[in-house]
DSSP file (Angstrom, degrees, kcal/mol; ACC not computed):
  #  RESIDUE AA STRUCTURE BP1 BP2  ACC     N-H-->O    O-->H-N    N-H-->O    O-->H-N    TCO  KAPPA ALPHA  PHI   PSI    X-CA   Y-CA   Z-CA
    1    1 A X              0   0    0      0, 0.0     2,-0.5     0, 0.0    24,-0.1   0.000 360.0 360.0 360.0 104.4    0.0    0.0    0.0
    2    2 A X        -     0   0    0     22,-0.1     2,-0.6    23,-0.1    22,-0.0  -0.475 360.0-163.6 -56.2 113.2    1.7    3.2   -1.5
    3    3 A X        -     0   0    0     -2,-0.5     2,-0.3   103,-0.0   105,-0.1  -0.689   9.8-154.9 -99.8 139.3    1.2    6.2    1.3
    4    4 A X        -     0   0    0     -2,-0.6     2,-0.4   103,-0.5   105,-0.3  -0.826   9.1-161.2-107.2 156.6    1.6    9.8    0.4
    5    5 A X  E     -A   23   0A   0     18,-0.7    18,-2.0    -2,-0.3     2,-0.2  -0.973   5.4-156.2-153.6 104.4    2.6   11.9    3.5
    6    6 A X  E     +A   22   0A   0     -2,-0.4    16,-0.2    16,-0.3     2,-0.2  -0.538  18.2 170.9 -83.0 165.9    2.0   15.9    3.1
    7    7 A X  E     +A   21   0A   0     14,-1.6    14,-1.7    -2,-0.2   104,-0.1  -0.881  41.9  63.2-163.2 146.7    3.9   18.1    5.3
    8    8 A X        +     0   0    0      1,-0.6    11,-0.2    -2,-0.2     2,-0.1   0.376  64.4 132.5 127.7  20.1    4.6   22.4    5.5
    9    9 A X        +     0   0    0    101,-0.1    -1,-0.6    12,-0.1   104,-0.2  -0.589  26.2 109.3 -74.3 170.7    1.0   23.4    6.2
   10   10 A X        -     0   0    0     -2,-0.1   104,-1.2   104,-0.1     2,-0.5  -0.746  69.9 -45.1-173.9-151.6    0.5   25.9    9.1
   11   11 A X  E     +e  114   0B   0     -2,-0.2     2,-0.4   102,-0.2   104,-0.2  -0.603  54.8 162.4 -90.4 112.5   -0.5   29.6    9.9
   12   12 A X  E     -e  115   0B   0    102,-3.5   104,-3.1    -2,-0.5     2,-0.2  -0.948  40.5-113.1-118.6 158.8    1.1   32.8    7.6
   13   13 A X    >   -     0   0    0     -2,-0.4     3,-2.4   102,-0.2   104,-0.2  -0.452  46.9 -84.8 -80.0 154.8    0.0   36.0    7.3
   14   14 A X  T 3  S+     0   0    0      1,-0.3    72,-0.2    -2,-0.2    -1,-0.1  -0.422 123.0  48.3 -85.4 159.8   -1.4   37.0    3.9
   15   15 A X  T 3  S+     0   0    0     70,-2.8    69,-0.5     1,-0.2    -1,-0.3   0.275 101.3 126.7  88.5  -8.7    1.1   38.2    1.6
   16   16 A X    <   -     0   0    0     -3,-2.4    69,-1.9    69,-0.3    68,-1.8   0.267  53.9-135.9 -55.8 173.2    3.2   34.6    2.8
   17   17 A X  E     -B   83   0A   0     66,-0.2     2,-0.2    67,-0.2    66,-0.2  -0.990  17.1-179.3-152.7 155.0    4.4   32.3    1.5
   18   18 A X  E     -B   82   0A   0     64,-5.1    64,-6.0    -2,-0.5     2,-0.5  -0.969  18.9-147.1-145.0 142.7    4.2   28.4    2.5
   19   19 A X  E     -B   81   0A   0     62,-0.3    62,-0.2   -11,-0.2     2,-0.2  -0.999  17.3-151.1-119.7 125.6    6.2   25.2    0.4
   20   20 A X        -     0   0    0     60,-1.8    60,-0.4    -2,-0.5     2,-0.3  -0.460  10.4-163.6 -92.2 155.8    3.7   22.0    0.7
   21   21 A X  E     -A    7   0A   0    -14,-1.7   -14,-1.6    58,-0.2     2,-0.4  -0.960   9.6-178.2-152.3 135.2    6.1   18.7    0.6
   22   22 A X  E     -A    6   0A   0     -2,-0.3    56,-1.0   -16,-0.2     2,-0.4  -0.910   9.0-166.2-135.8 117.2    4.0   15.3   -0.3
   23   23 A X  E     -AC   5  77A   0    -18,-2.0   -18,-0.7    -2,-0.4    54,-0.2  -0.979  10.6-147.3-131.3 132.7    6.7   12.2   -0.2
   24   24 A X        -     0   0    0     52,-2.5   -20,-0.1    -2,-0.4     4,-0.1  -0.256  13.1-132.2-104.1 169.4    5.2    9.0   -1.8
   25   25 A X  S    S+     0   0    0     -2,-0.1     2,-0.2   -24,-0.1   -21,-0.1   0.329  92.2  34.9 -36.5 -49.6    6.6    5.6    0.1
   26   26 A X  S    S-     0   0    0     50,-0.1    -2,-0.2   -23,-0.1     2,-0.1  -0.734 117.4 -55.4-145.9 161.6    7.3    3.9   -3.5
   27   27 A X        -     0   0    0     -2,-0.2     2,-0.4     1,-0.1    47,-0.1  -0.246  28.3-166.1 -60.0 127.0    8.5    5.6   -6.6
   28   28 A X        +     0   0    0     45,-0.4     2,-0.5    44,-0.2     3,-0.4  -0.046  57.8 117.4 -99.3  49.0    6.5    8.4   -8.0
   29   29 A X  S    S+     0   0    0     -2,-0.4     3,-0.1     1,-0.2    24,-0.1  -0.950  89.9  14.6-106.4 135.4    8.8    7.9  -11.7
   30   30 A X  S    S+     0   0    0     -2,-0.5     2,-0.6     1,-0.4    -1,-0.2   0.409  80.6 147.2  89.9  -1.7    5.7    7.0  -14.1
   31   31 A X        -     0   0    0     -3,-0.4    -1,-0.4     1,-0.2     3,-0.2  -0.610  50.7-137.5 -79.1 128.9    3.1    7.9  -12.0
   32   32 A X  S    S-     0   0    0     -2,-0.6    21,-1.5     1,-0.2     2,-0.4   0.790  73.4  -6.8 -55.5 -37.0    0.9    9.0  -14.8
   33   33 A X  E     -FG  52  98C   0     65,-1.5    65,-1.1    19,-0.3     2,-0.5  -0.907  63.1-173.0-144.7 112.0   -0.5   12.4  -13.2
   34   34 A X  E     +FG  51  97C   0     17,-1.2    17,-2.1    -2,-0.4     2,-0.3  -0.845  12.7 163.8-129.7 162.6   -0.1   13.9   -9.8
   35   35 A X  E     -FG  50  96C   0     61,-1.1    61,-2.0    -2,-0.5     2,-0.4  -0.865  38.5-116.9-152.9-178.3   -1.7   17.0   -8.2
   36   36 A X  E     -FG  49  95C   0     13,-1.6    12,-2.2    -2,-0.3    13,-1.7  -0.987  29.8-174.1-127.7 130.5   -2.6   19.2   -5.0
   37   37 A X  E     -FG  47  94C   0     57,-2.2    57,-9.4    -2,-0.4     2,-0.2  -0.924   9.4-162.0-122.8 148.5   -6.7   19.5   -4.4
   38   38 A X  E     -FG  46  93C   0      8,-1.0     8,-3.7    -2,-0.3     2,-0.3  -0.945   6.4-156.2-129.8 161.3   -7.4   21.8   -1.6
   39   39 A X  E     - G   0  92C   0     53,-1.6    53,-1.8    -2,-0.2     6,-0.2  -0.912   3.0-162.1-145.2 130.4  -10.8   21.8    0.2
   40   40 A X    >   -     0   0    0      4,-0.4     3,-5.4    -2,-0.3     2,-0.4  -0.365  43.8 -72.9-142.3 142.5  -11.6   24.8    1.8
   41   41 A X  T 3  S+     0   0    0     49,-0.3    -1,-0.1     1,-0.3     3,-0.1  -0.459 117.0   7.4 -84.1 135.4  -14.7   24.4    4.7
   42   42 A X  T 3  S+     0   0    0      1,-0.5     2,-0.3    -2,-0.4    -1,-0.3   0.252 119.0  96.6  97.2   1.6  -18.2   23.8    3.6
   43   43 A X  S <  S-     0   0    0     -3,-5.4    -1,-0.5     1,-0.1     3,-0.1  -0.785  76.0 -97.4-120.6 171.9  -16.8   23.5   -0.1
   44   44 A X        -     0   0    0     -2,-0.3     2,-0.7     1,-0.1    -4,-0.4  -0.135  40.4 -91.1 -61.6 166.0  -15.9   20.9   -2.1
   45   45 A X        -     0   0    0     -6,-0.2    -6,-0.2    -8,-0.1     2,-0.2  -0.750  51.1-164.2 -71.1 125.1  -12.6   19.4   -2.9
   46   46 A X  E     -F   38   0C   0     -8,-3.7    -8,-1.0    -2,-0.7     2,-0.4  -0.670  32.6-109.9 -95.8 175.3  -10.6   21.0   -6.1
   47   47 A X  E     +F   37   0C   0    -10,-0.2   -10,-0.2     1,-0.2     3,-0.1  -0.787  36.1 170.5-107.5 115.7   -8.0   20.7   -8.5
   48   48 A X  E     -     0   0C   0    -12,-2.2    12,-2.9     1,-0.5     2,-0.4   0.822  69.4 -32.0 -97.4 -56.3   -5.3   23.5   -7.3
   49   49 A X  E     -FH  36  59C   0    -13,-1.7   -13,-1.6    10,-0.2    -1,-0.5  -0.907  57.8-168.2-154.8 173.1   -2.3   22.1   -9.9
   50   50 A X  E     -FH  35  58C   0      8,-0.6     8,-0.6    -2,-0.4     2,-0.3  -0.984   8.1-148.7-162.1 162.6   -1.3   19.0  -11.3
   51   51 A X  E     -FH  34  57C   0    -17,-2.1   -17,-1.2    -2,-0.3     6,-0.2  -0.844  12.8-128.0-159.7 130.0    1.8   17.9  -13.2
   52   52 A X  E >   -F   33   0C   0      4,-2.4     3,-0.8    -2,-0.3   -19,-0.3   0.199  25.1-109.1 -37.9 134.1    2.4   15.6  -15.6
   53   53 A X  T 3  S+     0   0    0    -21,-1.5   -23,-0.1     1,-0.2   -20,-0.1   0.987 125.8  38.6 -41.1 -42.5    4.9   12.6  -16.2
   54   54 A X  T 3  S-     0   0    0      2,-0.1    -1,-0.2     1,-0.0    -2,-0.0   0.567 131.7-100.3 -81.1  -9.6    6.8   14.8  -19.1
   55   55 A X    <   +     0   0    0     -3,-0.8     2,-0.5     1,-0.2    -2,-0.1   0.829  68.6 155.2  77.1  32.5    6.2   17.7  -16.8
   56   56 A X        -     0   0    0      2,-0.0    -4,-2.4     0, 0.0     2,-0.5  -0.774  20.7-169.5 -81.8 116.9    3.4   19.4  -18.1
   57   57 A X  E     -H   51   0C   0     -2,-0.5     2,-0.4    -6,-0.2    -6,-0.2  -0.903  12.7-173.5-136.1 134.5    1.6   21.3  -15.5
   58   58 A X  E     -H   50   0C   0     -8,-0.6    -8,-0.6    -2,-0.5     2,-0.5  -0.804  13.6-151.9-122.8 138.7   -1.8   23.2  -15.5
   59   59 A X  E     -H   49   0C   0     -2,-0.4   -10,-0.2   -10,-0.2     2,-0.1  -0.700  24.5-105.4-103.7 143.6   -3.5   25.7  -12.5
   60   60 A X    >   -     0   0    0    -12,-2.9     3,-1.5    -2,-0.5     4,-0.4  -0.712  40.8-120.2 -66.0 138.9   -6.8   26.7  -11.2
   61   61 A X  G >  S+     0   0    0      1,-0.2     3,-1.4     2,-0.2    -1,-0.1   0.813 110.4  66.2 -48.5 -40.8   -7.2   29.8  -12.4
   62   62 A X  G 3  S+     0   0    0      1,-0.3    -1,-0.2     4,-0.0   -14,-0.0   0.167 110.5  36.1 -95.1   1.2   -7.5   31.2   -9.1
   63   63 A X  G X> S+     0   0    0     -3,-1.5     3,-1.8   -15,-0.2     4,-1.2   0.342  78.8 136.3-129.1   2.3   -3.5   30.3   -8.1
   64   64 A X  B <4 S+k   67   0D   0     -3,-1.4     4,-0.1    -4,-0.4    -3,-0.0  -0.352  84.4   7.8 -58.5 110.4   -2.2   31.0  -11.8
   65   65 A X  T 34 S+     0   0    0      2,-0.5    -1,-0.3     1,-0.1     3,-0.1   0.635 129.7  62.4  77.7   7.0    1.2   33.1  -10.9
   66   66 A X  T <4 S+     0   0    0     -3,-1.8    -2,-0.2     1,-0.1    18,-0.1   0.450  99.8  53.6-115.9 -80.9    1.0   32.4   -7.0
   67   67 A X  B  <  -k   64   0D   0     -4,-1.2    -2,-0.5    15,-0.1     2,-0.2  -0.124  61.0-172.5 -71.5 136.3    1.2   29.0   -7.1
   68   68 A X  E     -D   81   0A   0     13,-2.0    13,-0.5    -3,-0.1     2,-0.4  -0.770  10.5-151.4-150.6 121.2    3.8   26.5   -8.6
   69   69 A X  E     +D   80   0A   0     -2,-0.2     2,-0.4    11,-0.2    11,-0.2  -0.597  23.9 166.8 -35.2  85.7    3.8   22.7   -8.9
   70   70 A X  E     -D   79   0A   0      9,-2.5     9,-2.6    -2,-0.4     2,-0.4  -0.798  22.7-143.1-121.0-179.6    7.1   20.3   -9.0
   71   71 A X  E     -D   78   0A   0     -2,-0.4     2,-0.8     7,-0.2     7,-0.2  -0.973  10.0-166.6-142.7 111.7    8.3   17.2   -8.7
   72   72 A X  E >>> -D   77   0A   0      5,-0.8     5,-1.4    -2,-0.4     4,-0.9  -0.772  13.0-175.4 -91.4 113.2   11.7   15.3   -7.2
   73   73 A X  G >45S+     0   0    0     -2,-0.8     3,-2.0     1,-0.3     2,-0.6   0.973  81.7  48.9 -81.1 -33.3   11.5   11.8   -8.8
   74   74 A X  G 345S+     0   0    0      1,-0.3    -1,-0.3     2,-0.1   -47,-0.0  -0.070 114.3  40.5 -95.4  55.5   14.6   10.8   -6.7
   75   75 A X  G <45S-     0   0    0     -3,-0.8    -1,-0.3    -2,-0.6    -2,-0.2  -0.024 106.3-132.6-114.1  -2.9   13.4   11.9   -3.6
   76   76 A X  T <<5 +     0   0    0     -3,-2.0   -52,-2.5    -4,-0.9    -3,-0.1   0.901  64.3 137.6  36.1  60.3    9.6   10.5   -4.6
   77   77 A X  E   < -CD  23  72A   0     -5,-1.4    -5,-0.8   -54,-0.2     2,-0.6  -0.596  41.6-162.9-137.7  85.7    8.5   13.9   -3.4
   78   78 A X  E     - D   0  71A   0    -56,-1.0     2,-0.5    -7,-0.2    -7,-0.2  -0.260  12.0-158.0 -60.3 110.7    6.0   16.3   -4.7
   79   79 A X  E     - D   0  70A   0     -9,-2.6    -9,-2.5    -2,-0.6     2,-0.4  -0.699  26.8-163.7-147.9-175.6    5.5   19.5   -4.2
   80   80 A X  E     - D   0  69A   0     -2,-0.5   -60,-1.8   -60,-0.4     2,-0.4  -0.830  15.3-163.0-116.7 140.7    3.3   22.9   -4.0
   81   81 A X  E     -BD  19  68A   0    -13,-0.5   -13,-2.0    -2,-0.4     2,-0.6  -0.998  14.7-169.0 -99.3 109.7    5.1   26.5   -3.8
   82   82 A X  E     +B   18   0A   0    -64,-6.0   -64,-5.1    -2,-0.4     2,-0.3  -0.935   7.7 179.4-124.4 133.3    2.5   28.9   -2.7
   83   83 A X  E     +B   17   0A   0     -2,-0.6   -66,-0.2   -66,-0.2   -67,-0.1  -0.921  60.9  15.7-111.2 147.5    3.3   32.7   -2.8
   84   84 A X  S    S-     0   0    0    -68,-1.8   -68,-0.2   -69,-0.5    -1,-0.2   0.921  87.1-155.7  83.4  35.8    1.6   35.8   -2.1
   85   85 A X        -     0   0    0    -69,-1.9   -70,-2.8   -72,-0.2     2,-0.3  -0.281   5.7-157.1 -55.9 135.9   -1.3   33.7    0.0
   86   86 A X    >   -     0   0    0    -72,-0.2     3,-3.1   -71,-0.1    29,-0.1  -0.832  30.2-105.2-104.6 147.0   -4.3   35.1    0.4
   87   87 A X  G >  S+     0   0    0     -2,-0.3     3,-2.3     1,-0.3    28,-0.2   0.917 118.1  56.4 -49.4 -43.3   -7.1   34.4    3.1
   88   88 A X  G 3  S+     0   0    0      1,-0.3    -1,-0.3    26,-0.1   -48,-0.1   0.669  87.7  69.9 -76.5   6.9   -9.1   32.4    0.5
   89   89 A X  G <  S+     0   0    0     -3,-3.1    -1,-0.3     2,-0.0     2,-0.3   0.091  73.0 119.7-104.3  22.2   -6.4   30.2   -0.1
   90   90 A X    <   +     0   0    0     -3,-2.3   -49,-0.3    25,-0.1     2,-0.3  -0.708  43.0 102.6 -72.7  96.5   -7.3   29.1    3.6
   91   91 A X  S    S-     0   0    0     22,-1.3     2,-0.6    -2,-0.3   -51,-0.2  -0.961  79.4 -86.7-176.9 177.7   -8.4   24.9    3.2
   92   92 A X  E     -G   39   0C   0    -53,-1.8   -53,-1.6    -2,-0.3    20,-0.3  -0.838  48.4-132.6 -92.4 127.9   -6.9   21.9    3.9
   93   93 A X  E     -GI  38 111C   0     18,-3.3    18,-2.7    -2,-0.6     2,-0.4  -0.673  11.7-150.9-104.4 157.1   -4.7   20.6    0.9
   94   94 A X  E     -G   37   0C   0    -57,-9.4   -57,-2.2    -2,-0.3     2,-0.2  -0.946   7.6-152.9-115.0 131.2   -4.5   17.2   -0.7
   95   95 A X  E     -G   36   0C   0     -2,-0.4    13,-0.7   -59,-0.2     2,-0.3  -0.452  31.8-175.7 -74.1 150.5   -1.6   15.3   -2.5
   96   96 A X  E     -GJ  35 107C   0    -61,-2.0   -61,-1.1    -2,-0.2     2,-0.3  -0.535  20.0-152.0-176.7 117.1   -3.3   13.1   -4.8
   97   97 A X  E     +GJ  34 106C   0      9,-1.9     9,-3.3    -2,-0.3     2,-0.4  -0.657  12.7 175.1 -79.1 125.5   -2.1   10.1   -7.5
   98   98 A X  E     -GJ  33 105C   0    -65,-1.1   -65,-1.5    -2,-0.3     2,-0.2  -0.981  15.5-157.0-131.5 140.0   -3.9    9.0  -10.7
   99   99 A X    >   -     0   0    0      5,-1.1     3,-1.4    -2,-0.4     4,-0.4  -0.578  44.8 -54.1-113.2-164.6   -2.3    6.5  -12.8
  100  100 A X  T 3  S-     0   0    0      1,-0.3     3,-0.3    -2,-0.2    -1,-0.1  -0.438 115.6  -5.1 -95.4 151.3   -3.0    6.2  -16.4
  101  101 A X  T 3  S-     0   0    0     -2,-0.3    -1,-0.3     1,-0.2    -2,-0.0   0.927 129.7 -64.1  70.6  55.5   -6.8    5.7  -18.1
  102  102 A X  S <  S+     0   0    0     -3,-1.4     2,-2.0     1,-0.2    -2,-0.2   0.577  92.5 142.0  90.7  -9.9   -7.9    5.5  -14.2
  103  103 A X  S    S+     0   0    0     -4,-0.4     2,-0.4    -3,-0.3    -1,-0.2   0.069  71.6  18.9 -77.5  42.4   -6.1    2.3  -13.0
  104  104 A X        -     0   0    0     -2,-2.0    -5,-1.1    -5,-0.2     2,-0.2  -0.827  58.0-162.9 169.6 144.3   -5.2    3.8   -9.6
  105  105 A X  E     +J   98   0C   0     -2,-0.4     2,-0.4    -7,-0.2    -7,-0.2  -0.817  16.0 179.4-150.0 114.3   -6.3    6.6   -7.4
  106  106 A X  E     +J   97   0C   0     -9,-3.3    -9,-1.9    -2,-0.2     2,-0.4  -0.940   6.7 174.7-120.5 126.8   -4.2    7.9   -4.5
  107  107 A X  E     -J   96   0C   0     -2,-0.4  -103,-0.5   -11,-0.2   -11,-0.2  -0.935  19.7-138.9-133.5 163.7   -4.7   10.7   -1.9
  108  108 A X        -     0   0    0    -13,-0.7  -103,-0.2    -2,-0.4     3,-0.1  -0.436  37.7 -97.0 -95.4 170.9   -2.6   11.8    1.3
  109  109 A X        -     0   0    0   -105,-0.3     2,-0.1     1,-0.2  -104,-0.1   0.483  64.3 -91.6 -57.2 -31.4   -4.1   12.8    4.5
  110  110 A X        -     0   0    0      1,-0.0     2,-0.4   -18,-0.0    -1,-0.2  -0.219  18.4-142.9 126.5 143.6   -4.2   16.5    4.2
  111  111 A X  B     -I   93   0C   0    -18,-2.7   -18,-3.3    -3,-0.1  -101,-0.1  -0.967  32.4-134.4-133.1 123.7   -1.7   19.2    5.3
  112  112 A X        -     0   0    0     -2,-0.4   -19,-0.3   -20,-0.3   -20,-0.2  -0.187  20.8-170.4 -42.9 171.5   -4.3   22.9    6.9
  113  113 A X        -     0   0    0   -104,-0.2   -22,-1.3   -21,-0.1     2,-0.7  -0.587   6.1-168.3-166.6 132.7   -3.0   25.6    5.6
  114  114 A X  E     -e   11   0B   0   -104,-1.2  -102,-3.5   -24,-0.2     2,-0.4  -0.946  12.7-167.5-145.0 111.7   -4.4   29.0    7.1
  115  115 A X  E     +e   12   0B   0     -2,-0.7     2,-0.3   -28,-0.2  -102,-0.2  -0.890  38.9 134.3-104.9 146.7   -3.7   32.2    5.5
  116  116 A X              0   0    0   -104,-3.1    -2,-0.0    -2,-0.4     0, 0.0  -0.887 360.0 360.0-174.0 154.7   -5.0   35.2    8.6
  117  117 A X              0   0    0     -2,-0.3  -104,-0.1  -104,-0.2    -1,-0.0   0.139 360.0 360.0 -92.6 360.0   -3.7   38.1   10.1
């Protein structure tokens, strides 16, 4: 059972900046897609970023120029750079593994992250 393990949530002040760390168990070279969903209370879960095997990587509009997605394949570690936080960027984030046409579905536990003055 692969486990993905987020880390680097906690409190900043808006205008912060927070680096999210998700480190997979087993090797994340080939995992067909991997992403950060955040789910903000009372809402649903979303798609914040994602990034490809080739390294192709796509944003919610709403982090486009804040936020930036990468990947260590030999560290099997994924991770989120968030600048310039804003209070509405206030939710719990998700690491989360898809392998390809569906065969697999993986999520981590959650890291807070809590933008306030």
């Amino acid at each position: 059972q692969v486990q993905l393990v987020e880390s680097g949530g906690g409190l900043v002040q808006p205008g912060g900046s927070l680096r999210l760390s998700c480190v997979a168990s087993a090797t994340i070279i080939g995992i067909n897609r991997m992403g950060w969903y955040r789910q903000a209370p009372g809402k649903e879960r979303v798609l914040v970023a994602s990034i490809t095997t080739s390294g192709s990587t796509d944003y919610a509009d709403s982090v486009k120029g804040r936020f930036t997605i990468f990947r260590d394949n030999f560290k099997n570690t994924l991770y989120l750079q968030m600048i310039i936080l804003k209070p509405e960027d206030t939710a719990v984030y998700y690491c989360h593994q898809a392998g390809a046409g569906g065969s697999f579905e993986r999520w981590g536990q959650g890291t807070l992250v809590t933008v306030s003055s």
